[in-house]
LOLO-976611 format. One line per 2 residues: number of its first residue (from 1); their letters; for each residue z, y, x of C-alpha. Coordinates in pm, 1 decimal. Each point is the difference from the previous one (the first is absolute). Layout:
BEGIN
NUM = a = Z:Y:X ~ ... .
// end
This chain:
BEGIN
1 = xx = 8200.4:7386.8:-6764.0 ~ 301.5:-225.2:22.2 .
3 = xx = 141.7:-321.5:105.1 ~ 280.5:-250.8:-180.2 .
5 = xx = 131.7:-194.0:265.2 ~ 245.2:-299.1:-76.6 .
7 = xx = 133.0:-83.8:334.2 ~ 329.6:-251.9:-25.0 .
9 = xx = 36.0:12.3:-391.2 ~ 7.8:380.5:57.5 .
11 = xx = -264.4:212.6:-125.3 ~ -82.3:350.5:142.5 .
13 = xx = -245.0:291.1:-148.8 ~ -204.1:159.7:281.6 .
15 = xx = -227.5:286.9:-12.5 ~ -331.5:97.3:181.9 .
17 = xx = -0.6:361.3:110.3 ~ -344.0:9.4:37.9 .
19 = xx = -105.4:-56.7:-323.1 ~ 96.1:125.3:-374.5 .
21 = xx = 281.3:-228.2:-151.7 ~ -103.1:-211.0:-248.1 .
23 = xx = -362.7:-29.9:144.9 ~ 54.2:-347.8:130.9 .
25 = xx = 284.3:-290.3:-48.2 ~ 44.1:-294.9:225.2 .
27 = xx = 249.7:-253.6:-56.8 ~ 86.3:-187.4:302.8 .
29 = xx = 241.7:-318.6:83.1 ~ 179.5:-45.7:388.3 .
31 = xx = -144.1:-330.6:88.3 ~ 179.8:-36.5:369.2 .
33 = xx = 27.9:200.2:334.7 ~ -235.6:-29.4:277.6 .
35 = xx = 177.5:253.2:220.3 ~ 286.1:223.2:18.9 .
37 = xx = -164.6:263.5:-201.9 ~ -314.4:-206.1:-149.7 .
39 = xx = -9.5:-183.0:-298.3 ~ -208.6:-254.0:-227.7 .
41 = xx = -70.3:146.2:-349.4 ~ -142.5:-137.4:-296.8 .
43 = xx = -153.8:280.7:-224.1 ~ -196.9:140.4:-312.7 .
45 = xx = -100.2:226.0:-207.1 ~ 244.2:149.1:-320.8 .
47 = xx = 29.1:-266.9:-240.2 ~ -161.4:-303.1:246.4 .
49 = xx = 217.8:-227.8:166.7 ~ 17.0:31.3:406.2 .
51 = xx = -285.7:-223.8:100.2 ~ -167.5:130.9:299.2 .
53 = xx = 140.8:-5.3:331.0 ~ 85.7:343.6:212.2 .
55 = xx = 229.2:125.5:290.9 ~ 287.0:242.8:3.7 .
57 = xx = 92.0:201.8:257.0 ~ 302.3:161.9:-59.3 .
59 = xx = 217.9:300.7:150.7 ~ 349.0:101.4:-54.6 .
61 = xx = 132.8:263.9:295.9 ~ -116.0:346.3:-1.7 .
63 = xx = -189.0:-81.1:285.1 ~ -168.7:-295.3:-121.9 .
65 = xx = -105.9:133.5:-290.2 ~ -190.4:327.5:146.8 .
67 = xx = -144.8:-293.4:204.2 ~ -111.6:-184.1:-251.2 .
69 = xx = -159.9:277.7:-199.9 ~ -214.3:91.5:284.6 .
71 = xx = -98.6:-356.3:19.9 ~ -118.2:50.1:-340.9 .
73 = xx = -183.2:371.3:106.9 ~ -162.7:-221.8:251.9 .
75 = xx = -157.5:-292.1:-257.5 ~ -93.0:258.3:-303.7 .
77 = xx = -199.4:235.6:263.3 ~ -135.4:-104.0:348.4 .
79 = xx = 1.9:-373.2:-105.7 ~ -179.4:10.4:-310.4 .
81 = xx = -321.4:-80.5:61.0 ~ 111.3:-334.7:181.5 .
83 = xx = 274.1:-73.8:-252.3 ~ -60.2:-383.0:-89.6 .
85 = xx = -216.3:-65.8:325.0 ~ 199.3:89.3:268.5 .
87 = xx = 291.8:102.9:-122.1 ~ 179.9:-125.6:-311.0 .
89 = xx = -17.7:150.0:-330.9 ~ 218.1:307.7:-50.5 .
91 = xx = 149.8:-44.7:-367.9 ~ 224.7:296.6:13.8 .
93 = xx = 356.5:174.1:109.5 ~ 279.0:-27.9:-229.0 .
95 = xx = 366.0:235.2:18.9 ~ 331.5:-138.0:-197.1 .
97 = xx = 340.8:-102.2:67.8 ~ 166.7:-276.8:2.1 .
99 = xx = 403.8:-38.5:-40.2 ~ 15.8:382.8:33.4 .
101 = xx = -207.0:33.1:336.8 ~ -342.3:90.8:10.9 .
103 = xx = -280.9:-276.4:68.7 ~ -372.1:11.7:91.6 .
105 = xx = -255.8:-257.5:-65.0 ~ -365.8:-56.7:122.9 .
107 = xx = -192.0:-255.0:-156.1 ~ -331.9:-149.1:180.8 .
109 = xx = -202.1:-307.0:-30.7 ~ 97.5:-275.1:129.4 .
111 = xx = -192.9:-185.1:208.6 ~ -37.9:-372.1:-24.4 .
113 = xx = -207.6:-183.8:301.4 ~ -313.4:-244.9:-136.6 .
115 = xx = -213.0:-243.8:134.3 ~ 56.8:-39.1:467.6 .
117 = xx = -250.7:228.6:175.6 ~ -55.4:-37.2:376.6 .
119 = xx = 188.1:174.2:283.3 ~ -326.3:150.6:83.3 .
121 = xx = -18.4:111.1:-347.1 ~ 358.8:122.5:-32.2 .
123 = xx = -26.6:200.2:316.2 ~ -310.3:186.9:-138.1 .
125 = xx = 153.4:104.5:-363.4 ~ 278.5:78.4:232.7 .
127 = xx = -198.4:240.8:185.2 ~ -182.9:130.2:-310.2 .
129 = xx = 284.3:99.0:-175.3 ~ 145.8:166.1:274.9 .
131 = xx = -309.6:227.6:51.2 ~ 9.7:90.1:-360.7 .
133 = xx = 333.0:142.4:10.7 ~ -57.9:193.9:309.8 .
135 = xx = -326.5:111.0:-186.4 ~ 202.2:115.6:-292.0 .
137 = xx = 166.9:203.0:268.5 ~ 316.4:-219.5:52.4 .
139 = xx = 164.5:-121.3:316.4 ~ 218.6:-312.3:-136.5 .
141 = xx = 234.6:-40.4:316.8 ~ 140.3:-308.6:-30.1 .
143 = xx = -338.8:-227.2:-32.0 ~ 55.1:-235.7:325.0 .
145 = xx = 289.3:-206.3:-106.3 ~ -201.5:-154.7:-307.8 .
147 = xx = 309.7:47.6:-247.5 ~ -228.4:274.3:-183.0 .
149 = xx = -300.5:-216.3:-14.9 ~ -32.9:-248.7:-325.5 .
151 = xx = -227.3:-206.8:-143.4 ~ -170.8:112.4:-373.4 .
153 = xx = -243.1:-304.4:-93.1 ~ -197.3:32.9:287.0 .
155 = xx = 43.0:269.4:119.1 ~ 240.7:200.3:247.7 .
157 = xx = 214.7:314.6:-146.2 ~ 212.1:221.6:131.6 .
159 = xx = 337.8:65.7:-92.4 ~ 310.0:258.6:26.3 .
161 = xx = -118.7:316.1:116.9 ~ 376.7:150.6:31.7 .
163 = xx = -62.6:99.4:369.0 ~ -416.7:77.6:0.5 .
165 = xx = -62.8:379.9:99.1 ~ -313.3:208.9:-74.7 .
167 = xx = -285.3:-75.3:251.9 ~ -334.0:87.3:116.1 .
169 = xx = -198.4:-279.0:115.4 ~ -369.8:81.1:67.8 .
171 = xx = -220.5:-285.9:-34.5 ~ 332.3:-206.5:-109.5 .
173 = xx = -127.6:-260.1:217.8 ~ 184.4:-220.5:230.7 .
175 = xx = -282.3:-119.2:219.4 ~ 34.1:309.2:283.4 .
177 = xx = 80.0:-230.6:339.9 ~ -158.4:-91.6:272.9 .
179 = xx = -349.4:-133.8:1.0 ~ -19.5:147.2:-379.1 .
181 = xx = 53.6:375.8:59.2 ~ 201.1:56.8:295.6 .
183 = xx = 377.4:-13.0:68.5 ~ 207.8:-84.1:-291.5 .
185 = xx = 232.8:297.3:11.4 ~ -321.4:213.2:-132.8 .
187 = xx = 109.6:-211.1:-317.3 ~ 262.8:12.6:-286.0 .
189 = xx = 309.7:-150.3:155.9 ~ 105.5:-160.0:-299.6 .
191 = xx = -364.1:-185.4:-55.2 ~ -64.1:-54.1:343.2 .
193 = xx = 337.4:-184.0:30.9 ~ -117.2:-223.8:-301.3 .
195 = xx = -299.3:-49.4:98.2 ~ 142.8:-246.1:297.4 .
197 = xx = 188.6:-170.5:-200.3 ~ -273.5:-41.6:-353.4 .
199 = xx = -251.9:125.6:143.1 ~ -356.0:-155.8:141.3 .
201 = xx = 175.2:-2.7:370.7 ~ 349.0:-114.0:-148.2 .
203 = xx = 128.8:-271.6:301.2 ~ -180.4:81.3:261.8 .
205 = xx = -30.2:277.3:258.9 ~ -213.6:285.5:-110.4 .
207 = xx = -299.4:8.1:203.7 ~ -57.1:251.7:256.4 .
209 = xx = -228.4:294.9:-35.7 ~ -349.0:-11.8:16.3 .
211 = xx = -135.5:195.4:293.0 ~ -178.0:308.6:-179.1 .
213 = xx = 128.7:-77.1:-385.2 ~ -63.2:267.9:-174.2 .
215 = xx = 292.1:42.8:-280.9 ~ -136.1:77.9:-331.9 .
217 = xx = 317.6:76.9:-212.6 ~ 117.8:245.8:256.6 .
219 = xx = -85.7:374.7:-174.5 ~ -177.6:194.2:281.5 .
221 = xx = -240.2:-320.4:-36.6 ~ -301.6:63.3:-204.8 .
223 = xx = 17.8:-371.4:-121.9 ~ 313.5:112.6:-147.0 .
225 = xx = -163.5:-28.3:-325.4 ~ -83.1:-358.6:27.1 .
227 = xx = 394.7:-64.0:-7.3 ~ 4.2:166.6:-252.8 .
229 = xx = -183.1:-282.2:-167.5 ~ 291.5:-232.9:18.6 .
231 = xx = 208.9:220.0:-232.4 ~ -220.9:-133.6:-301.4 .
233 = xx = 67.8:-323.5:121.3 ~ 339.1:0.5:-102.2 .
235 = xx = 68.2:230.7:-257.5 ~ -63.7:-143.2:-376.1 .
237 = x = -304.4:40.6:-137.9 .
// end
């Protein structure tokens, strides 16, 4: 698999490591930057012109580039089942140089925002995709400042996983605080701490504890398996 990338009147020959050469050919066009390192393409397939629309995300340091490719580890195996849901597409990692130094390119899907859905509504598909990710057995890190959070049609997908680490989340379930399951440190820190700002208690105070709540999602509880429950309601189907 391999990618033709014109980028400034220049064009530059990169190769997929992951699959057999030849298998595949893209030909792609620079449209414009977006950020430092992310870029507008438009691309095809050998012998089409660049019509559809696609991000690059691009490395150059030594350091970047190991980055990058574990990006990449990240989309092709723990978010593959929730590629194009809650994550973007993953089209592939591409190695090549350009003016002499070596270059690395990601392509995904990019992600174009449709018709206005509520706050309320937002806020939820926020909250969904976020539980699908830790599901997948991901801890983003870097969820609460919204940056990572954009809009595909209607729905809500999350973006650049450069800094997520592996994670075990049982239940993957935000909804352990008071009056719902006890104190909220028996919860994932990352989805607890997004539930108050997306979730159903987002701005307001959390209410206190229900004398005698029993908390189902903890694991010495035998309700334990009725969290379990809420796992299928966020994974794809």
């Amino acid at each position: 698999m391999s990618l033709t990338l014109v980028w400034d009147g220049q064009t530059h020959l990169f190769e997929s490591r992951a699959h057999p050469r030849g298998s595949v050919h893209h030909n792609a066009l620079v449209v414009k930057r977006l950020q430092k390192h992310i870029h507008l393409l438009l691309i095809g397939i050998l012998g089409a012109e660049p019509s559809g629309s696609a991000i690059l995300k691009i490395a150059r340091e030594a350091d970047e580039i190991s980055a990058l490719e574990q990006e990449a580890v990240i989309y092709a195996n723990q978010l593959k089942s929730i590629q194009g849901k809650y994550v973007p597409e993953f089209y592939g990692i591409y190695h090549g140089e350009v003016m002499g130094s070596p270059v690395a390119c990601m392509l995904l899907e990019y992600c174009t925002p449709g018709a206005r859905i509520s706050p309320d509504e937002r806020n939820r598909k926020i909250m969904l995709a976020a539980c699908a990710v830790h599901a997948a057995g991901l801890m983003h890190c870097e969820l609460l400042s919204g940056h990572n959070l954009v809009m595909s049609g209607k729905d809500i997908k999350i973006v650049d996983f450069s800094g997520a680490v592996p994670h075990r989340c049982y239940g993957a379930t935000p909804t352990l605080h008071p009056g719902r399951g006890g104190d909220s440190s028996q919860g994932c820190r990352e989805l607890v701490a997004l539930e108050r700002v997306y979730g159903v208690f987002s701005g307001a105070a959390f209410p206190a504890a229900s004398p005698g709540f029993v908390n189902p999602f903890a694991e010495e509880n035998v309700l334990y398996v009725l969290a379990r429950r809420v796992v299928g309601m966020v994974m794809p189907q």
